[in-house]
C-alpha positions in Angstrom: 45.4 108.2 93.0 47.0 104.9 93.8 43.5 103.6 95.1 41.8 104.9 92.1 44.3 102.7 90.2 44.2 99.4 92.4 40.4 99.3 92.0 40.5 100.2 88.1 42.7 97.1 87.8 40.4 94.8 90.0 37.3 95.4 88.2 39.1 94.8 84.7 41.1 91.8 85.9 40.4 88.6 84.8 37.9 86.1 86.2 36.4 83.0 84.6 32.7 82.6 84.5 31.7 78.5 86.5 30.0 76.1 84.1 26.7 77.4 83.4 24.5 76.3 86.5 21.7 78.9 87.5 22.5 80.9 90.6 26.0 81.2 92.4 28.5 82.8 95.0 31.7 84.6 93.7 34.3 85.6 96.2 37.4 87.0 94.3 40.6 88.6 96.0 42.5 90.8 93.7 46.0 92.8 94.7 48.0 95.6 93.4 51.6 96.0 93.0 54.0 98.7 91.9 57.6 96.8 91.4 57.6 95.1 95.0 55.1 97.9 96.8 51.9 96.6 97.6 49.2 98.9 96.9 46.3 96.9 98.4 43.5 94.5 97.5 40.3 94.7 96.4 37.4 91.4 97.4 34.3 91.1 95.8 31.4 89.2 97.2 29.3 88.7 94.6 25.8 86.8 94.0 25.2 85.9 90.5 23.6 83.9 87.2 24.6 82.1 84.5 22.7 80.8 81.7 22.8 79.1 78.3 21.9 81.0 75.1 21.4 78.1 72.7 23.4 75.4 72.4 26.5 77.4 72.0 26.4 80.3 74.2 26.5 81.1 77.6 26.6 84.8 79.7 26.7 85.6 83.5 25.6 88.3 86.1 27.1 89.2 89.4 27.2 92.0 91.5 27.5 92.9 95.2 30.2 94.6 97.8 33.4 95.2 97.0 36.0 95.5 100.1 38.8 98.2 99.1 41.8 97.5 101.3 44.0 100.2 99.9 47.4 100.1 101.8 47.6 102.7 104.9 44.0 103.7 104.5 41.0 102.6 106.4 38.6 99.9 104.3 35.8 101.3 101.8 33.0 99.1 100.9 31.9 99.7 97.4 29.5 98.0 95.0 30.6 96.0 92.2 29.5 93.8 89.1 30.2 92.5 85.8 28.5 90.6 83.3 30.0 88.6 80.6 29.0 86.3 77.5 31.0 83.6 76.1 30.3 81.9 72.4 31.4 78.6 71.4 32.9 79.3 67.7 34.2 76.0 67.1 34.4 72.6 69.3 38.2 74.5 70.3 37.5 78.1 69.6 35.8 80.5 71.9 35.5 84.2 72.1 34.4 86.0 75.4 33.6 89.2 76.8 33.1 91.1 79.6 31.9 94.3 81.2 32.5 95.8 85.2 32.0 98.5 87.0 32.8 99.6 90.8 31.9 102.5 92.6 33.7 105.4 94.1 33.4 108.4 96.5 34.8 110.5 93.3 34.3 108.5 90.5 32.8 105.1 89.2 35.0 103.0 87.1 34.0 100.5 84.6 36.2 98.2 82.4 36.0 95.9 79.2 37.4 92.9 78.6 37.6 90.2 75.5 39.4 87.2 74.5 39.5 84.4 72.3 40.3 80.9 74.0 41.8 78.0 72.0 41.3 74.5 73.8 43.7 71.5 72.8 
């Protein structure tokens, strides 16, 4: 159960896409707590894509392992991704979203994300 949890939260938590370039390596480190108990970490080592879509518009691929460090158990290596797709609204205004997903033994787990960003 409480690895189930720690890599629910790392595939929804949040990561910013780079400034849209073409191809790219992603290594993100994400850990759990409960109060002060750490749960463990999850590391993705993703390869991905980004793109424009117009002039206002921009989305990204990635996927590859995942390193699942729950704490006291023995490190799983699962696959994971996410794609995403940002849109310029205004010169300040941008809305964003995302979707990932990570494999299990028991159960895949997949995860949703939007936002709107305001720049100053």
């Amino acid at each position: 159960m409480i690895k189930s949890a720690l890599v629910a939260a790392a595939a929804v938590a949040f990561s910013a896409p780079a400034a849209l370039a073409g191809p790219y390596v992603n290594v993100e480190s994400n850990s759990g707590f409960t109060g002060a108990d750490y749960q463990g970490a999850v590391t993705d080592l993703h390869v991905g894509y980004e793109g424009g879509l117009g002039e206002s518009a921009g989305y990204y691929l990635q996927a590859g392992p995942a390193l699942v460090a729950a704490d006291g158990e023995d490190l799983e290596t699962e696959l994971s991704g996410k794609a995403g797709l940002g849109i310029d609204v205004t010169e300040n205004l941008n809305i964003y979203g995302e979707v990932s997903f990570i494999t299990d033994d028991a159960d895949n787990f997949y995860g949703v994300k939007s936002g709107v960003k305001y720049t100053f």
